[in-house]
C-alpha positions in Angstrom: -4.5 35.3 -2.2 -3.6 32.9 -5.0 -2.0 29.6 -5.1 1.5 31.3 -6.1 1.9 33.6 -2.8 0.3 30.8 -0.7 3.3 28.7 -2.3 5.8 32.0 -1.0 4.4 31.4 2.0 4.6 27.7 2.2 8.4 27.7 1.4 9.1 29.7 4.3 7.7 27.0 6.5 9.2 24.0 8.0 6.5 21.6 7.4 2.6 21.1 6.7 0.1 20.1 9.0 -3.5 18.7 8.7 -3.7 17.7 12.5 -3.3 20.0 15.4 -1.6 17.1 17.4 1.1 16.9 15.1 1.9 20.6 14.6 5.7 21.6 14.7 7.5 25.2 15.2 7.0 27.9 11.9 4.3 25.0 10.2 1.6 25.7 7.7 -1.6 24.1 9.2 -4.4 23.8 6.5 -7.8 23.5 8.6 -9.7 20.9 6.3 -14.0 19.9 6.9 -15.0 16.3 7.5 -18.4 14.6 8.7 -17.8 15.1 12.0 -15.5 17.9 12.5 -14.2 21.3 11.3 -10.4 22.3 11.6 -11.3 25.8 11.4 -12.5 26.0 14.7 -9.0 24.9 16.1 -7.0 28.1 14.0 -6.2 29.9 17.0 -5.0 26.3 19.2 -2.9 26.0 15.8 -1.2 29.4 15.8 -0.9 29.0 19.6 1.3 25.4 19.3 3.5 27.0 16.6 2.0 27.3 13.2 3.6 30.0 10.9 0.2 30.2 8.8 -2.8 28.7 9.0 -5.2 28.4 5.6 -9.0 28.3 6.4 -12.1 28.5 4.6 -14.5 29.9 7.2 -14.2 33.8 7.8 -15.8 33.4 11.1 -12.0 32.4 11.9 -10.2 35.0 10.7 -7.4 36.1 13.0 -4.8 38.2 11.5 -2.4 38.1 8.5 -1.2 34.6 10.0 -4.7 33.4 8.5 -4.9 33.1 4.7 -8.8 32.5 3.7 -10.0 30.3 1.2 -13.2 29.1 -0.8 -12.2 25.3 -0.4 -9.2 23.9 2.1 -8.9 20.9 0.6 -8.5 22.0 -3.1 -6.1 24.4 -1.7 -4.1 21.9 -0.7 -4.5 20.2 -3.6 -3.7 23.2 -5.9 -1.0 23.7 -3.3 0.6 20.1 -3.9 0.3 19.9 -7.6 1.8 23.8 -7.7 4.9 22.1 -5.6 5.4 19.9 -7.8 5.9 21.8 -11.0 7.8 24.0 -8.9 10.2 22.0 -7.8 10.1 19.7 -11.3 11.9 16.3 -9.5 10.8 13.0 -11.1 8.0 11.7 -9.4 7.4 7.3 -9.8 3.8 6.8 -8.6 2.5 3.7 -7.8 -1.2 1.4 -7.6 -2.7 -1.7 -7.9 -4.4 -3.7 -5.6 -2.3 -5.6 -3.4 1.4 -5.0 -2.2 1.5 -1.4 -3.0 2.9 0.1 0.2 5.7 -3.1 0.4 6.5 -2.0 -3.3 6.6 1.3 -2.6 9.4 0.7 0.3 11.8 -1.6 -1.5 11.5 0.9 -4.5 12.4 3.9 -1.9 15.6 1.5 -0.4 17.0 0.3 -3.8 17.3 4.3 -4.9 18.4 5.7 -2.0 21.3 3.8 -2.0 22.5 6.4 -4.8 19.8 9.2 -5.0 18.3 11.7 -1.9 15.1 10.1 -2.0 11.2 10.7 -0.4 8.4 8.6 -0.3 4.8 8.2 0.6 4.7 7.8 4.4 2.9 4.7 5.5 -0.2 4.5 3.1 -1.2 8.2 2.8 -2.2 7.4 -0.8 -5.4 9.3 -1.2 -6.8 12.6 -2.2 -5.3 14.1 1.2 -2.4 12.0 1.8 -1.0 12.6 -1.8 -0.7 16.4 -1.7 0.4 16.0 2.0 3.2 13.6 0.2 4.0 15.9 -2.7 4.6 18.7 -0.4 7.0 17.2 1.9 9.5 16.7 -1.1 12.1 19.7 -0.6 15.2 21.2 -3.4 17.3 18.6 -1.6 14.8 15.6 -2.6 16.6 14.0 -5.9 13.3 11.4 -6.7 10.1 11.4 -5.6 7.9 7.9 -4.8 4.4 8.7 -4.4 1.8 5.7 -4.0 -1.4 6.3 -5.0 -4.8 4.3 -3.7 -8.2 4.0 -5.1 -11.7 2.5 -4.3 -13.5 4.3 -7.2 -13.3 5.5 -10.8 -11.4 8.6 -11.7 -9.6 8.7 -8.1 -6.4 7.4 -10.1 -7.0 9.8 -12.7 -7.0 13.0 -10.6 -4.4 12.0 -8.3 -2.2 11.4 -11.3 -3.4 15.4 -12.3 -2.3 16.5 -8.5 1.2 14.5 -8.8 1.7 14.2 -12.8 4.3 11.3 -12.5 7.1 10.8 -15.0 7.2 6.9 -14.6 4.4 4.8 -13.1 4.2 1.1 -11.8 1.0 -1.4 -10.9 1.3 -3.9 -9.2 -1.8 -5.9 -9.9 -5.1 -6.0 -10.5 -7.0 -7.9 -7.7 -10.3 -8.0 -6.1 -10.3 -5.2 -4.3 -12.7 -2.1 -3.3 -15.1 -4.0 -5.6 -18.0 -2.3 -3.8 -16.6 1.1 -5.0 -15.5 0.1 -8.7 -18.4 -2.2 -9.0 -16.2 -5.2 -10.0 -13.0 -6.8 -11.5 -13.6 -4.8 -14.8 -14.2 -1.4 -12.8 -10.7 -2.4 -11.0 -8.9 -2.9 -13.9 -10.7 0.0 -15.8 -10.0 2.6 -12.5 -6.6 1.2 -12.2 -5.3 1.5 -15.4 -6.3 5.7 -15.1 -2.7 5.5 -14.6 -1.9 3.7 -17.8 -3.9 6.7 -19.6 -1.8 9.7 -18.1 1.7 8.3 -18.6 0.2 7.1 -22.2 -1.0 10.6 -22.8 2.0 12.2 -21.2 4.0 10.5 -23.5 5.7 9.4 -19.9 6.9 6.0 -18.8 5.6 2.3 -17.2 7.2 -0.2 -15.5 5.4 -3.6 -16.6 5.0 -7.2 -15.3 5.3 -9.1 -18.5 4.4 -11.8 -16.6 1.1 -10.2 -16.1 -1.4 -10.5 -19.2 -3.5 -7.7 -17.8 -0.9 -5.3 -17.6 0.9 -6.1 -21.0 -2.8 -5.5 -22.6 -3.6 -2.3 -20.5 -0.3 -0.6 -21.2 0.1 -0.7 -25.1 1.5 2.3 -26.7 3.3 3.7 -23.6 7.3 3.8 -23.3 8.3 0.9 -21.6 10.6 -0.7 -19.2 10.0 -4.5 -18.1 10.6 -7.4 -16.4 9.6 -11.1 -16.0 10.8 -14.5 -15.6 13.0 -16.2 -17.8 11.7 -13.7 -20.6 14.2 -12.8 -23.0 12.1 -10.0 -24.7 12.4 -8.5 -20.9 14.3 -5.4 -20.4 15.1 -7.6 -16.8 15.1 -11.3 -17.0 15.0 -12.4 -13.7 16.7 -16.9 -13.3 14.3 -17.8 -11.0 12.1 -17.3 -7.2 11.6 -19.5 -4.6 9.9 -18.9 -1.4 9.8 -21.2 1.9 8.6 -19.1 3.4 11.4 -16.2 2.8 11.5 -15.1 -0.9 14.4 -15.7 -2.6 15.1 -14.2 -6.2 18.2 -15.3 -8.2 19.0 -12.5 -10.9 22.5 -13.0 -13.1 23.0 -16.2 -11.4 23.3 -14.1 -7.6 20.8 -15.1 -4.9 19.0 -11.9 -3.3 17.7 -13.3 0.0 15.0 -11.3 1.0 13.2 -11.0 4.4 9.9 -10.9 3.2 7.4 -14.2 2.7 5.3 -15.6 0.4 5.6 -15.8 -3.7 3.1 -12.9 -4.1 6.1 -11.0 -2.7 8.3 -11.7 -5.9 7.0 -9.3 -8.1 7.1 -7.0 -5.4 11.0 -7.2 -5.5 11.3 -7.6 -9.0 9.7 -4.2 -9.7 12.1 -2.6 -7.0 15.2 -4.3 -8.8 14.0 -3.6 -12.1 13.2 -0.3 -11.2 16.9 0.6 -9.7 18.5 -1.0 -12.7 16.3 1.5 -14.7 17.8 4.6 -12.4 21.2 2.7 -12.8 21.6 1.4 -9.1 24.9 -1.0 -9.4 23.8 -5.0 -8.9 25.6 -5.2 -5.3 23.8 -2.4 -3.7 20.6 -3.4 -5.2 21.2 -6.7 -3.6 22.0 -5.0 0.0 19.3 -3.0 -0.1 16.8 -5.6 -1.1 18.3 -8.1 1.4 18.2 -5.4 4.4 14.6 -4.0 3.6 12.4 -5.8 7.2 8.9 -5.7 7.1 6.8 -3.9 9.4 3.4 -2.9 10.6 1.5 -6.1 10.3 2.8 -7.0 7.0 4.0 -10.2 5.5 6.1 -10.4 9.0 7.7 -14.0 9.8 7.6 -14.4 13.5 8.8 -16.9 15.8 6.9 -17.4 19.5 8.0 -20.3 20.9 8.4 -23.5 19.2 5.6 -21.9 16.4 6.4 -19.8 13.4 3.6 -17.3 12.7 3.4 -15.3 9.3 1.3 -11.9 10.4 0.0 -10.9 7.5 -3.2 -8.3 9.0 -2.7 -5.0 7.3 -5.6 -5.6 5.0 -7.0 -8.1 3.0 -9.2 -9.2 -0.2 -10.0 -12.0 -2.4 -6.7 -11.8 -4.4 -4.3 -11.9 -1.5 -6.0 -13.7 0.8 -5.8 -16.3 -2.0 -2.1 -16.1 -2.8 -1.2 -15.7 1.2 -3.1 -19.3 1.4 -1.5 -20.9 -1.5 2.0 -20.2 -0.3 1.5 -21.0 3.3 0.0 -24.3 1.8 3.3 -25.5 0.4 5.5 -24.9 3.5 7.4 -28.3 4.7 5.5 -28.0 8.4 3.2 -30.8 8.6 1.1 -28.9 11.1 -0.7 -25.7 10.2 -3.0 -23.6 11.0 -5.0 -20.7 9.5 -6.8 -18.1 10.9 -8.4 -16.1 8.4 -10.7 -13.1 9.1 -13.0 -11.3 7.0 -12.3 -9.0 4.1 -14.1 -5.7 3.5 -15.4 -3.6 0.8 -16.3 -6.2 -1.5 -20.4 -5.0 -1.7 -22.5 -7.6 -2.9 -19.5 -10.4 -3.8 -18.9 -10.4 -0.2 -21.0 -13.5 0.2 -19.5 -15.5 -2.7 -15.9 -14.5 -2.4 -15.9 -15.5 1.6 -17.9 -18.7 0.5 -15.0 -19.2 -2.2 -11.8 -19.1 0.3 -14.1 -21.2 2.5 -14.4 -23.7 -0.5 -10.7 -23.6 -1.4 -10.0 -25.2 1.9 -12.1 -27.8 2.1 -10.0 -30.3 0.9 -7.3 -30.0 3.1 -8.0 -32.0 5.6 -4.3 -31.5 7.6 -4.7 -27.9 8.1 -6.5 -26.4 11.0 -8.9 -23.6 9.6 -10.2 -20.7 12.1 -12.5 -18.1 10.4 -13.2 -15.1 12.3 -16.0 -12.5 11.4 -19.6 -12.4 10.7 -19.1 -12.8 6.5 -17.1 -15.7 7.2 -19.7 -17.0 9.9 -22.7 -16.6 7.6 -20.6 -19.6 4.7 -20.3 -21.8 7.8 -20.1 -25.6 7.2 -19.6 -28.4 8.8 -15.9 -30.2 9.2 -14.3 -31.6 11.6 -10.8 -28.9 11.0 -13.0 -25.8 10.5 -13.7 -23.8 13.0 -16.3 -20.4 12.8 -16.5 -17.4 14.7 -18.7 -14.4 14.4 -16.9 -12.3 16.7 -13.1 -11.7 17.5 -14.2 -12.5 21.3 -15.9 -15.6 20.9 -12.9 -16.9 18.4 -10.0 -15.9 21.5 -12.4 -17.6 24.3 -11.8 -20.7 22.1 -8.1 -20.0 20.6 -7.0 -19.7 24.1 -7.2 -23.3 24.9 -5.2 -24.9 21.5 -2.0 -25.6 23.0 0.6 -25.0 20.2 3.6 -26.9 19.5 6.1 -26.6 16.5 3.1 -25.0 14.4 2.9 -22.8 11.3 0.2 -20.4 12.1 -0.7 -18.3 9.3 -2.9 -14.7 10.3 -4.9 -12.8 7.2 -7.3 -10.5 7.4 -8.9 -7.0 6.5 -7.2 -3.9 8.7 -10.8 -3.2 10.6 -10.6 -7.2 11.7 -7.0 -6.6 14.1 -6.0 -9.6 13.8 -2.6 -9.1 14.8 -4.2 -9.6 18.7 -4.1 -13.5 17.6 -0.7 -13.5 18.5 -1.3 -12.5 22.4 -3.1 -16.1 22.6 -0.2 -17.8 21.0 
């Protein structure tokens, strides 16, 4: 059976399913291989709970017509996804970069649906799974389509661009990130701007920072549409951001008071603002939607617990964040602070000298409280009187538990593996 009658198929569905837990009435379930399972042996649970078709790539599981064999599951999907997409033609805005991506993504996906039936990437199913999984929940009814797109090697960027073939693209930033993977800043900037190349070749369009050197230089020759502060030659000149902590962003003289933290936020809501004037979204609803948008899931959430005001900032972490989530919490008014910073994954050999470099960054700030949890953190340990090491998440609570908090401005980063977010149980 080819892609085209496995698409006939597919339209007659309800949904798609990669997870027998989450199957629903008249699915498609696509039984998909990994290290240490096989979907193909749960066919007949998945037909059982519902599924309208099930596509496998192991005879041995072969029921009836309800079963459509293939060589490969997971280039069907794939195949599937991209074959959707022509299909249904909508205009697709993908998204990358190294930090802020899936916070991006959602202020993108409120700003437009305040005039456009709109679908987006659910939480950060961004790679070569979640993006076909995206592409195929977008319907006839859905008007644009957001899809965000993640990376921690060369030519990921490239192919999912191939699967979702975007008409307008965005990047946030390139960071230090997944630098085992791309083997460094370079190999970051190089794997990120994959995207650059297909909307260049395309002869599609980018969003760009022209506050951002990197991606001005990356993105020559490609139709434009930008922003930046106080730049004239901007397609969006944006007055002026401020953040303590809540970001702030004045555009044609009107304050949009966001809910979210931090000055590494800004861009973040200047790309969504720039991006809904683009579609033609009026000023005032950009505003409401902007101003309504709350943070969730572990990030860049402003909590209060107590007398202390804690910024949760756990999703993930790496050098370039951690950095920027340091330097804004440095210049809140509080007097007392504390940080309590875990370690960040994926950085391969750097690990040692990017964890000894945040460790460095502090050491002149005597005022601030400094708790570093994890054994790459442990391993630059030094010896001051406000530092405080732990190689475990255990040992660092046995000691947290006893600092008895008062009007404090607590400040939790780290990399998704480290949970961090449990700090606030001791708080």
């Amino acid at each position: 059976m080819d892609i085209q009658e496995i698409h006939s198929l597919f339209l007659k569905c309800s949904s798609i399913s990669i997870d027998t837990r989450k199957i629903e009435k008249n699915s498609m379930f696509v039984a998909l291989k990994g290290d240490r399972f096989d979907a193909n042996t749960f066919v007949k649970e998945a037909l059982q709970k519902g599924a309208a078709y099930v596509i496998i790539d192991n005879s041995d599981y072969f029921i009836d017509n309800r079963t459509i064999l293939v060589l490969d599951s997971l280039k069907a999907l794939q195949q599937l996804s991209q074959y959707h997409r022509i299909f249904l033609g909508l205009p697709i805005i993908a998204l990358t970069g190294s930090n802020g991506k899936t916070t991006t993504k959602e202020l993108i996906s409120k700003v437009l649906a305040m005039k456009f039936n709109v679908k987006s990437t659910v939480g950060n199913l961004n790679n070569h799974i979640g993006v076909p999984l995206t592409l195929l929940s977008f319907t006839s009814e859905t008007e644009i389509g957001i899809v965000e797109m993640g990376a921690n090697h060369q030519q990921e960027i490239a192919f999912l661009c191939e699967i979702a073939k975007p008409d307008y693209g965005y990047i946030t930033n390139f960071g230090k990130a997944h630098l085992e993977g791309f083997g460094g800043i370079e190999g970051v900037i190089k794997g990120k701007s994959e995207m650059y190349d297909f909307l260049r070749i395309n002869n599609k369009v980018v969003f760009i920072n022209l506050d951002d050197a990197i991606q001005v230089k990356q993105s020559h020759a490609i139709t434009n549409y930008t922003f930046g502060i106080h730049n004239q030659l901007a397609n969006v000149s944006i007055d002026a951001v401020t953040a303590n902590p809540l970001v702030t962003v004045i555009y044609k003289n009107t304050a949009i008071n966001s809910q979210l933290i931090g000055l590494y936020n800004a861009n973040n809501i200047n790309a969504a603002l720039t991006i809904g004037t683009f579609f033609k979204i009026s000023d005032i609803d950009i505003k409401v939607a902007l101003e309504n948008y709350i943070p969730e899931n572990n990030r860049s959430q402003l909590i209060t617990k107590n007398t202390n005001s804690i910024i949760l900032d756990a999703y993930n972490a790496n050098p370039s964040s951690m950095k920027v989530a340091i330097e804004n919490f440095l210049q809140l008014e509080n007097q007392n602070k504390i940080l309590v910073l875990g370690d960040m994954f994926e950085l391969g050999t750097d690990s040692m000298k990017e964890h000894e470099g945040i460790v460095k960054m502090m050491s002149n700030s005597k005022n601030v409280f400094c708790y570093f949890v994890g054994k790459a953190f442990y391993e630059t340990k030094i010896d001051k009187t406000n530092f405080w090491f732990y190689e475990t998440f255990e040992s660092f609570s046995s000691a947290f538990l006893n600092a008895k908090l008062k009007n404090t401005s607590i400040l939790i980063k780290g990399s998704r593996g480290m949970a961090l977010e449990r700090t606030l149980d001791l708080i």
